[in-house]
Structures are given as C-alpha cells and as structure tokens.
OpenMM code with the backbone's topology and positions (N, CA, C; nanometers):
from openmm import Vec3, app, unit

residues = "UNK UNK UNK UNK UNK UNK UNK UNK UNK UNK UNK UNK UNK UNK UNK UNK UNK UNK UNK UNK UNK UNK UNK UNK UNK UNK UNK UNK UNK UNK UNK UNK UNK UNK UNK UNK UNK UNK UNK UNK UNK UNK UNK UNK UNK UNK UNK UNK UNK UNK UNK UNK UNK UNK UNK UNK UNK UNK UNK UNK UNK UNK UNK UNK UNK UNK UNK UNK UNK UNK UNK UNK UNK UNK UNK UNK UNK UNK UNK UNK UNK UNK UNK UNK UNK UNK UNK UNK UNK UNK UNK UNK UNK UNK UNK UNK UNK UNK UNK UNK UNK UNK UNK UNK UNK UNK UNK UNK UNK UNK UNK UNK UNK UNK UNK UNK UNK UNK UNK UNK UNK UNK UNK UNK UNK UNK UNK UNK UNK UNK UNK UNK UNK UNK UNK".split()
positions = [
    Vec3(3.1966, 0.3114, -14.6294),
    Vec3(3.1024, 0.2230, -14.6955),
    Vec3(3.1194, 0.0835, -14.6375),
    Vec3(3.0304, 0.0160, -14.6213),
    Vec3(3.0334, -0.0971, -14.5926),
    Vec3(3.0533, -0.2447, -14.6954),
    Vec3(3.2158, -0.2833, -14.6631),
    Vec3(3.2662, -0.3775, -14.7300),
    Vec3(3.1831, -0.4339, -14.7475),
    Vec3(3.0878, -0.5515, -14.6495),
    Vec3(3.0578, -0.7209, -14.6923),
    Vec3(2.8780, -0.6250, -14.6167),
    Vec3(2.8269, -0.6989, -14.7033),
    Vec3(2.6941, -0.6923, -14.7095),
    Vec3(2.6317, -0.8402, -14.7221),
    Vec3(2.6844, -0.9775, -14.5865),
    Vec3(2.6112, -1.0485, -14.5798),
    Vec3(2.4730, -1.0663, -14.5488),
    Vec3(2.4251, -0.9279, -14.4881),
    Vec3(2.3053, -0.9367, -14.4161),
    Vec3(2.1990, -0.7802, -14.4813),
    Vec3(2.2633, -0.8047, -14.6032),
    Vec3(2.1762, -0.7064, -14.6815),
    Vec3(2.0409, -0.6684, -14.7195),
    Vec3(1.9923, -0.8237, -14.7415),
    Vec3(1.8647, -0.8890, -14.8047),
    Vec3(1.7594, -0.9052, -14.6447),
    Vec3(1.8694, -0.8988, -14.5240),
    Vec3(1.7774, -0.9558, -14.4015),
    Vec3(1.6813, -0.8680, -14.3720),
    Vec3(1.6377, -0.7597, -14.4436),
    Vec3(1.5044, -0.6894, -14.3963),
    Vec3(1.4498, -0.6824, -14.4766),
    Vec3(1.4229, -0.6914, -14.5817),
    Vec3(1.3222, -0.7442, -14.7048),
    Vec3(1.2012, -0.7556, -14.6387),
    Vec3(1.1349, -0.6846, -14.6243),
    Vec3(0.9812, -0.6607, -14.5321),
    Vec3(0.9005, -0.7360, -14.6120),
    Vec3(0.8086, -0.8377, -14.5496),
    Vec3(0.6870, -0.8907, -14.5589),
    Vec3(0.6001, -0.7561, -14.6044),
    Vec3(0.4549, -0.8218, -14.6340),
    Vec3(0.3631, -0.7077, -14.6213),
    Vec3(0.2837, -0.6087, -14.4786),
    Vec3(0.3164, -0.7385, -14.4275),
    Vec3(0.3061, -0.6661, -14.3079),
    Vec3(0.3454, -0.7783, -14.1703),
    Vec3(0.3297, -0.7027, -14.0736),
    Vec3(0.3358, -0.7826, -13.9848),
    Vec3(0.2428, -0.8025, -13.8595),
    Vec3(0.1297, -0.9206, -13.8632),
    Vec3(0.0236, -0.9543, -13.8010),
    Vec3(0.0442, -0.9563, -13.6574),
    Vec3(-0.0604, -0.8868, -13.5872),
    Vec3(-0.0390, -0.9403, -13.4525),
    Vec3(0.0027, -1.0573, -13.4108),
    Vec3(0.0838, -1.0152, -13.3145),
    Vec3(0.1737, -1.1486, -13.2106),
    Vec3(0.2604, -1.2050, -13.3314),
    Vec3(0.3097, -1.2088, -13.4147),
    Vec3(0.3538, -1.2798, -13.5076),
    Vec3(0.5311, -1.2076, -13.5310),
    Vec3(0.6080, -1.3111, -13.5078),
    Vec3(0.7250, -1.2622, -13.4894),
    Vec3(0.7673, -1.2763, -13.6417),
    Vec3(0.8647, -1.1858, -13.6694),
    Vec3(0.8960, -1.1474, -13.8369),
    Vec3(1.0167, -1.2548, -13.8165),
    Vec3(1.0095, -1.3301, -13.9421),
    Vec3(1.1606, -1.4580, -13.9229),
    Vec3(1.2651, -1.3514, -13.9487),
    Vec3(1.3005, -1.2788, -14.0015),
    Vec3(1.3763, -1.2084, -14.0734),
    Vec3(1.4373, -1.0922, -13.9874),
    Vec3(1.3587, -1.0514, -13.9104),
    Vec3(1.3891, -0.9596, -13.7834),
    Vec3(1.4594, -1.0364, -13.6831),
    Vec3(1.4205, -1.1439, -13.6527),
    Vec3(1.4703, -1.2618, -13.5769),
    Vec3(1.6387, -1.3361, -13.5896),
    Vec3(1.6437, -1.3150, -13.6880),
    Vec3(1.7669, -1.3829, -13.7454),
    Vec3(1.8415, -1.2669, -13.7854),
    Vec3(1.8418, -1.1444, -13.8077),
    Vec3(1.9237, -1.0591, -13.7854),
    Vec3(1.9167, -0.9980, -13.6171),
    Vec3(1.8245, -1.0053, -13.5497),
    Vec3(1.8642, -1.0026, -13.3825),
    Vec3(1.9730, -1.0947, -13.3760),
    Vec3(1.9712, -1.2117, -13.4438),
    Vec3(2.0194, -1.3398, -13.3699),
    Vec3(2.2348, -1.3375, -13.4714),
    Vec3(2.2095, -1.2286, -13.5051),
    Vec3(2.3198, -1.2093, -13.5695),
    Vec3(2.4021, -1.1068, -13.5633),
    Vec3(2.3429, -1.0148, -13.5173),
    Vec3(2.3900, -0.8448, -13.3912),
    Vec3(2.4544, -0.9463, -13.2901),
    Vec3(2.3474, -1.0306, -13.2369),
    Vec3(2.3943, -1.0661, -13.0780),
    Vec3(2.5682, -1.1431, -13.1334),
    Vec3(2.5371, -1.2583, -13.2513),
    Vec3(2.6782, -1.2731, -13.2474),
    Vec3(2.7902, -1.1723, -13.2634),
    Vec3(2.7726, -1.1041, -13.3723),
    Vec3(2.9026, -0.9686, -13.4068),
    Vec3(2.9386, -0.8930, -13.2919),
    Vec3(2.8525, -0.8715, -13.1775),
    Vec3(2.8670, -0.7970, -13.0383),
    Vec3(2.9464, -0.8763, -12.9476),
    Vec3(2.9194, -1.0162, -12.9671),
    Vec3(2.9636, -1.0948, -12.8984),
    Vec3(3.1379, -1.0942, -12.9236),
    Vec3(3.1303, -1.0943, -13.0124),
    Vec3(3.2854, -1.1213, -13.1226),
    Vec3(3.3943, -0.9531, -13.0812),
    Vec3(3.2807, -0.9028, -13.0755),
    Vec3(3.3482, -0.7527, -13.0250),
    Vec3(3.3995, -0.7269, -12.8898),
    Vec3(3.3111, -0.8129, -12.7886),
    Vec3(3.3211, -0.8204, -12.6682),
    Vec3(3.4474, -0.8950, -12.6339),
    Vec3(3.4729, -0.9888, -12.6562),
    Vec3(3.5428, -1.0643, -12.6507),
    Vec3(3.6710, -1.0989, -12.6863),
    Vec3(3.6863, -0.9726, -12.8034),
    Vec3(3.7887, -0.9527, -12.8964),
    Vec3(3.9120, -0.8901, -12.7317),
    Vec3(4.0307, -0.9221, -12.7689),
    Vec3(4.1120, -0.8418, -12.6438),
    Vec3(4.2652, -0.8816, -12.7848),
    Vec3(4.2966, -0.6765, -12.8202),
    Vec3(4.2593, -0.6031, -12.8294),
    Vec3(4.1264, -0.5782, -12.9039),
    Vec3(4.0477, -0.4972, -12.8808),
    Vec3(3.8844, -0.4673, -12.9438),
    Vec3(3.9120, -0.3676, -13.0425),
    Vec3(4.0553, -0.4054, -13.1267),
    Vec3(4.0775, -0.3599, -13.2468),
    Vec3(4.1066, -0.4208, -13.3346),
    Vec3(4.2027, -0.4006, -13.4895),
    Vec3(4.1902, -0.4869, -13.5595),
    Vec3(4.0532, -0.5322, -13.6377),
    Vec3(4.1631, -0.5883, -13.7393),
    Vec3(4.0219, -0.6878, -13.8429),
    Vec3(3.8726, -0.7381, -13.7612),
    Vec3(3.9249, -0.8154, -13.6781),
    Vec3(3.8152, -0.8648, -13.6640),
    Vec3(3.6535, -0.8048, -13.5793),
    Vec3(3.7131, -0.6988, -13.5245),
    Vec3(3.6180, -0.6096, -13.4786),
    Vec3(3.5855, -0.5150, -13.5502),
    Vec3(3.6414, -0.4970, -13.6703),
    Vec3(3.5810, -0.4241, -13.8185),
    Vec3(3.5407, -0.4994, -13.8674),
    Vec3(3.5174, -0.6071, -13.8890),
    Vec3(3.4305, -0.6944, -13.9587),
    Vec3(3.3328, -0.6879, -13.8571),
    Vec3(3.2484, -0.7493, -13.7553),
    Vec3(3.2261, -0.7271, -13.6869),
    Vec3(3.0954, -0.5876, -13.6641),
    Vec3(3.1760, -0.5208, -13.6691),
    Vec3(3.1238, -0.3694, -13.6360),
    Vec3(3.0320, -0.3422, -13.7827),
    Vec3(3.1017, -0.3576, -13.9249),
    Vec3(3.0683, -0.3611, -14.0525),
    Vec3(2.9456, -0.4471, -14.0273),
    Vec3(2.9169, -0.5463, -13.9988),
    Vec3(2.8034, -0.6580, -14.0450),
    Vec3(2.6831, -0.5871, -13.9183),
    Vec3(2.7527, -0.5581, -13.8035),
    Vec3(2.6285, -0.4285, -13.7544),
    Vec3(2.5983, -0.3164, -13.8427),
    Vec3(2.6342, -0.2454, -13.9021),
    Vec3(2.6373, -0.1490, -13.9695),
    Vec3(2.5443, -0.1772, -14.0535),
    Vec3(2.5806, -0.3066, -14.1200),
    Vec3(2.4404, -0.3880, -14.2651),
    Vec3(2.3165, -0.3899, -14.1429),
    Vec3(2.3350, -0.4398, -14.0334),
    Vec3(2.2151, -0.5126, -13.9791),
    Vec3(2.1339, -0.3729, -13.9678),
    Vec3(2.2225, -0.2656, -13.8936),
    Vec3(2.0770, -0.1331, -13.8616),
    Vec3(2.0508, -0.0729, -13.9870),
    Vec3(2.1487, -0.0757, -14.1062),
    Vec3(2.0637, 0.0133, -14.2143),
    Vec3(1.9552, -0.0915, -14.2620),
    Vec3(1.9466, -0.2076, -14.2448),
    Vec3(1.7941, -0.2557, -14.3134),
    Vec3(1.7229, -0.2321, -14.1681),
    Vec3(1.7449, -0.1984, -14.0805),
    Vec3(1.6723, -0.2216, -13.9610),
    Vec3(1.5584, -0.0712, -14.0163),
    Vec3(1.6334, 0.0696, -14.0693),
    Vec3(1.5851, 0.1580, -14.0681),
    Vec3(1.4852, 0.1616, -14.1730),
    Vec3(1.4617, 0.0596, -14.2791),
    Vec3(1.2927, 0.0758, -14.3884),
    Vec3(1.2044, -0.0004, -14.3024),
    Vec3(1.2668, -0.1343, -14.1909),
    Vec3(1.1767, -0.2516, -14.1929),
    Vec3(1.1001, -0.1686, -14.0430),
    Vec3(1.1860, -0.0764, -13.9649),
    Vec3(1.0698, 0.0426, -13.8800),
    Vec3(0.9899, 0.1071, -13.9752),
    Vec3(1.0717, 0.1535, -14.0425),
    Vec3(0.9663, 0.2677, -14.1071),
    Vec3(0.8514, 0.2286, -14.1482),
    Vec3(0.8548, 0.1073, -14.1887),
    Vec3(0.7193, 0.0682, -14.2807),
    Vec3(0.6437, 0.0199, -14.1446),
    Vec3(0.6860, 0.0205, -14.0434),
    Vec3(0.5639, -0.0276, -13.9392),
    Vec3(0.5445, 0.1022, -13.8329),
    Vec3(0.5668, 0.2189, -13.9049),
    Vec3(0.5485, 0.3486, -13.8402),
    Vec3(0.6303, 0.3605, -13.7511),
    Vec3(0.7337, 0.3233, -13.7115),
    Vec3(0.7584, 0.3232, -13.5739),
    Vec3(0.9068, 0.4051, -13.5459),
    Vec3(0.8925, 0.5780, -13.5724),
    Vec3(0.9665, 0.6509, -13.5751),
    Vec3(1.0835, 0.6527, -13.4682),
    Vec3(1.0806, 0.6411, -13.3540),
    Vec3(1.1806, 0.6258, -13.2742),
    Vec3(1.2720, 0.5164, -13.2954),
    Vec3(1.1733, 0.3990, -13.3323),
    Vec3(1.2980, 0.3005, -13.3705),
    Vec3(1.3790, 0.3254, -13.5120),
    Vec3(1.3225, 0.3918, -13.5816),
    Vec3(1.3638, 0.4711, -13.7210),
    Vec3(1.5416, 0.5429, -13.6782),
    Vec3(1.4916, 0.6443, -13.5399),
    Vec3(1.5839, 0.7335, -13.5392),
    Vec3(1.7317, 0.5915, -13.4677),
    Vec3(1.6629, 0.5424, -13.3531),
    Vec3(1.7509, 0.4490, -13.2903),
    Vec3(1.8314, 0.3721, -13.3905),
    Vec3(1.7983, 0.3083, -13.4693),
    Vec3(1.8429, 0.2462, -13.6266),
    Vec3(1.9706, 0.3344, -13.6978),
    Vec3(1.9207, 0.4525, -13.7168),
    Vec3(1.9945, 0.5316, -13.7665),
    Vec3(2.1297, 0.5847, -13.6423),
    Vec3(2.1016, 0.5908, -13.5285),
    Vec3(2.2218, 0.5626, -13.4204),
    Vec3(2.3080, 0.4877, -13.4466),
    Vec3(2.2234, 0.3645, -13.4237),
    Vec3(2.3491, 0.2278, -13.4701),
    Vec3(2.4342, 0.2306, -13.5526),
    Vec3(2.3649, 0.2288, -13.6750),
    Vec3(2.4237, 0.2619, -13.7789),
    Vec3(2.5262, 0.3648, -13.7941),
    Vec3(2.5415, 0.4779, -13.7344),
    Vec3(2.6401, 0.5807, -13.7097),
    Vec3(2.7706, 0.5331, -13.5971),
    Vec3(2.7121, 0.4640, -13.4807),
    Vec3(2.8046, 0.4346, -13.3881),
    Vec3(2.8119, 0.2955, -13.4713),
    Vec3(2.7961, 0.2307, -13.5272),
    Vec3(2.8650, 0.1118, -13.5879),
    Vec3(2.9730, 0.1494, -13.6790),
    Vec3(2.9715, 0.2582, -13.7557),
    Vec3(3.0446, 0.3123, -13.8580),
    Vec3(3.1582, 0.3550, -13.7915),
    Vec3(3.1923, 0.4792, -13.6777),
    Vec3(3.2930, 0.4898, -13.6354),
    Vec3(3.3216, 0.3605, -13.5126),
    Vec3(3.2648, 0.2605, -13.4526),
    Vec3(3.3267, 0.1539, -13.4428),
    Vec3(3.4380, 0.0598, -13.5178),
    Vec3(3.3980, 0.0960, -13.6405),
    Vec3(3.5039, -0.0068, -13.7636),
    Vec3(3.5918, 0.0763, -13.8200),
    Vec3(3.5521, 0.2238, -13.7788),
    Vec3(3.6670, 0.2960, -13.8257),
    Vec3(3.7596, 0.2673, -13.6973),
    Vec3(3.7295, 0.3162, -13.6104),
    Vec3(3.8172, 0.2823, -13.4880),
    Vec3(3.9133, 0.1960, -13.4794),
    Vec3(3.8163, 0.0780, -13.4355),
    Vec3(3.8643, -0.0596, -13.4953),
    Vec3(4.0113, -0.0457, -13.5851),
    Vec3(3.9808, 0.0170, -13.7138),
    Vec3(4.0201, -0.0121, -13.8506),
    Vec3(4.1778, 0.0546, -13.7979),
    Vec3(4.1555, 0.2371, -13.7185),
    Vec3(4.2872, 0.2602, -13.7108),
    Vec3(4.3524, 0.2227, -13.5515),
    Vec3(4.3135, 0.1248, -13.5221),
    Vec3(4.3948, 0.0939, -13.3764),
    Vec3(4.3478, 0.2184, -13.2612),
    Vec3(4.2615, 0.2695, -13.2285),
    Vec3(4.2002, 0.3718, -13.1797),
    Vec3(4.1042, 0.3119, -13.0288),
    Vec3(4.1362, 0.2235, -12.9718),
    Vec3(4.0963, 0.1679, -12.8358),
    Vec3(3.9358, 0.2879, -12.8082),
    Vec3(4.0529, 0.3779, -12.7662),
    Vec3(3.9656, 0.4912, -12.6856),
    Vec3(3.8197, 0.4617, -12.7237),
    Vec3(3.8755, 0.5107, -12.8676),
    Vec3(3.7105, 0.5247, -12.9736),
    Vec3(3.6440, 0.4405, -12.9597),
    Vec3(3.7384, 0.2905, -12.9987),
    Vec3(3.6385, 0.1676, -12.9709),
    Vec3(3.5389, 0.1333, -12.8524),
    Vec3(3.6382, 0.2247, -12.7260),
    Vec3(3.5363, 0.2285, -12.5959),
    Vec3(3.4105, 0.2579, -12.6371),
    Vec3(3.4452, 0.3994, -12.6471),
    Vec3(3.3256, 0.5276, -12.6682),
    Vec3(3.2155, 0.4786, -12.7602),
    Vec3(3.2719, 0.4025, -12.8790),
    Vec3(3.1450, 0.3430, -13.0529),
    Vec3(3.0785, 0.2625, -12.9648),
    Vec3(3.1280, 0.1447, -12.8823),
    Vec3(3.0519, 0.0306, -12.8413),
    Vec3(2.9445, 0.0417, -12.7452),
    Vec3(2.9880, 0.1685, -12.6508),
    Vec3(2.9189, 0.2226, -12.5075),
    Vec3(2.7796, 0.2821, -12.5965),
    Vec3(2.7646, 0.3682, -12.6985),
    Vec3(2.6926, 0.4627, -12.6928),
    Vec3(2.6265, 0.3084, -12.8544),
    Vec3(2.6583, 0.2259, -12.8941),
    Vec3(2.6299, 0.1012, -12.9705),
    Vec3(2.5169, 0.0247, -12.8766),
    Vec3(2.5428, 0.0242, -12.7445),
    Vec3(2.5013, -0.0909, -12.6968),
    Vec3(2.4015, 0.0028, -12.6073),
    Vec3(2.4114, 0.1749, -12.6119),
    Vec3(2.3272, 0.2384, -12.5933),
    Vec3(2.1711, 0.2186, -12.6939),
    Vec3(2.1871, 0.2262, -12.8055),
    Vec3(2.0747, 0.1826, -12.9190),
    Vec3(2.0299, 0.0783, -12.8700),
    Vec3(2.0823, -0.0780, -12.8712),
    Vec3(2.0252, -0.2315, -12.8562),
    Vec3(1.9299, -0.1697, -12.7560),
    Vec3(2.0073, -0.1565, -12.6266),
    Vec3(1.9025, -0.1458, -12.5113),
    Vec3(1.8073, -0.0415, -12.5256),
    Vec3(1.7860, 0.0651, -12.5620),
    Vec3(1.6537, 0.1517, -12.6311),
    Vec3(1.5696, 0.0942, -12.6704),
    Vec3(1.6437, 0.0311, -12.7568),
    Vec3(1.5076, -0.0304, -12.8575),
    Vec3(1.4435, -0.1599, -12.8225),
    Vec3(1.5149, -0.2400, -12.7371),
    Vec3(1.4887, -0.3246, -12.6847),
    Vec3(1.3727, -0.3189, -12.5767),
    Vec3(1.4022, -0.1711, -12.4827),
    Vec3(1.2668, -0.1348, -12.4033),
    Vec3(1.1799, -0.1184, -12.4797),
    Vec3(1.2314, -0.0498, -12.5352),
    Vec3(1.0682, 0.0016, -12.6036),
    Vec3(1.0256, -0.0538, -12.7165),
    Vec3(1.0648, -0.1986, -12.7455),
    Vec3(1.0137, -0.2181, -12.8891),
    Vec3(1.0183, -0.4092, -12.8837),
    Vec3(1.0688, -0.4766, -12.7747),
    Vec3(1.0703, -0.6097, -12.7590),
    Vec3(1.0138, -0.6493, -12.6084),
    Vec3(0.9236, -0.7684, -12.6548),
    Vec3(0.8396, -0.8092, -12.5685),
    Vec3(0.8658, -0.9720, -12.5306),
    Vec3(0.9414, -1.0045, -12.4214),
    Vec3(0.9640, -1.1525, -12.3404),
    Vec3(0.8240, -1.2079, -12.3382),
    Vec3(0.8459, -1.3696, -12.4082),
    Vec3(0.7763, -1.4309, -12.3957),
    Vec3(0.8139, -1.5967, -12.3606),
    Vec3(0.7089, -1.6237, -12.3651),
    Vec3(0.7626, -1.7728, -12.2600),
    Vec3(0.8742, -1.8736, -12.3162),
    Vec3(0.9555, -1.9183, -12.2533),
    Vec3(1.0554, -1.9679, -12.2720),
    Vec3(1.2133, -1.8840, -12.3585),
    Vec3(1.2067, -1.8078, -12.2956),
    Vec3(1.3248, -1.7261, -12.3860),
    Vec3(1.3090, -1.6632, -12.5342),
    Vec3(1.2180, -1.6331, -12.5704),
    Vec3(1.1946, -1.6150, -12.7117),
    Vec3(1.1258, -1.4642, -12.6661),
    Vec3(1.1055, -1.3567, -12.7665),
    Vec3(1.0545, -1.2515, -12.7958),
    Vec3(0.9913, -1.2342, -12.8974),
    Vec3(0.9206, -1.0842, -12.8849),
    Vec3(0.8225, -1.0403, -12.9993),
    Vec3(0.8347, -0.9008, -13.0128),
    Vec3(0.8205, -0.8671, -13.1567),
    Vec3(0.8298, -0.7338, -13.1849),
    Vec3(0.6962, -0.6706, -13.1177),
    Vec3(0.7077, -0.5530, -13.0094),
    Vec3(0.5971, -0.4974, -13.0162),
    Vec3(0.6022, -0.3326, -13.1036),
    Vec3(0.5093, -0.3329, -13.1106),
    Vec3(0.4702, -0.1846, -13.2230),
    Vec3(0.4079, -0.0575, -13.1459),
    Vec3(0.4113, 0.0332, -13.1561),
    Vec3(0.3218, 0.1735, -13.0762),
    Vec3(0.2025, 0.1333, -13.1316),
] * unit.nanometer
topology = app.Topology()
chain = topology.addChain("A")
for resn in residues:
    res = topology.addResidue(resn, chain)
    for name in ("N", "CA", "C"):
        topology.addAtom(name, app.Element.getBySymbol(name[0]), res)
C-alpha cells in the first residue's frame, strides 16, 4: 500500500479536456514523476528510504494517471498506467529490502512505461513545453 499519498488529489479530472489545451494537473504531476525519477537516478546506493519514497510517490502519480486516461478513452495509456504502477510497487519494495538487482530490473522496465506513453500520447511544442495528445 502506498504510505504518503501527496499526489493523490493530482488527477481530479476536469470535465473534459478541450483541444490543444494542456490539463494543469497532468502537468504538475509530469513535473513531479520527473523529480522522484530524478531522486532515484541519482540515489547511489538506489536503495534505501529514499528511493522508496521516491518510487511510492510514483506509485500515487500512475494510479490517478489510470481514471484521468480512462475518462479520455485512451486505453493503452490505461494499460501503460497500470504498468507503472506495478513496476513502481516492486521498485519500493526493492528499494525497501536492499535488493539492487530488483531495483535495476523495477526502474528499466519503469522508465519502459514514461517512454511509451510519452510516444504515443505527448506532443513537443514550442519552447520546451508539451501537450497531451488523445487517439
């Protein structure tokens, strides 16, 4: 189960979401994966507390990730969501028992999801910023 649920409330879906119109809320949990990944990356050993914390606050970020697809149809990112969320879970277990190996293996097939969904579901736009695109 996931201890700290700072980022619980971050998918609280609008009613919808208008063309070209980037969701704040989608935005700021991107912008909060990228830190916890960062923190993971960087961590040497990539065990311990702090890469279970870490791994945990990914874990919050893809289970709201998986209603705020659903409600915009967008089944693959549904299933990708639900990845994360699984390889985030044994990440913090890993993490949790000093388990390196694992931690390899959670983060590789972790950072397998970002980039999925990232092809197929985020769109570069001018000056460094992005947009959700939809099927």
């Amino acid at each position: 189960m996931i201890k700290r649920t700072v980022f619980a409330c971050v998918f609280f879906a609008v009613a919808g979401v208008l063309a070209g119109q980037q969701d704040a809320d989608f935005t700021a949990a991107m912008k909060a994966s990228d830190k916890a990944m960062d923190v993971i990356r960087k961590a040497d050993p990539k065990t311990g507390k702090e890469v279970l914390d870490a791994a945990e606050r990914l874990g919050g970020i893809y289970e709201n990730m998986v209603p705020f697809w659903r409600q915009r149809n967008a089944a693959k990112a549904v299933r990708i969501s639900e990845e994360g969320k699984a390889a985030a879970a044994i990440l913090a277990s890993a993490a949790n028992s000093g388990n390196a190996e694992e931690v390899a293996g959670a983060l590789k097939q972790l950072d397998g999801t970002c980039r999925s969904c990232h092809e197929q579901y985020r769109e570069k736009l001018a000056e460094g910023k992005y947009r959700i695109k939809l099927p």
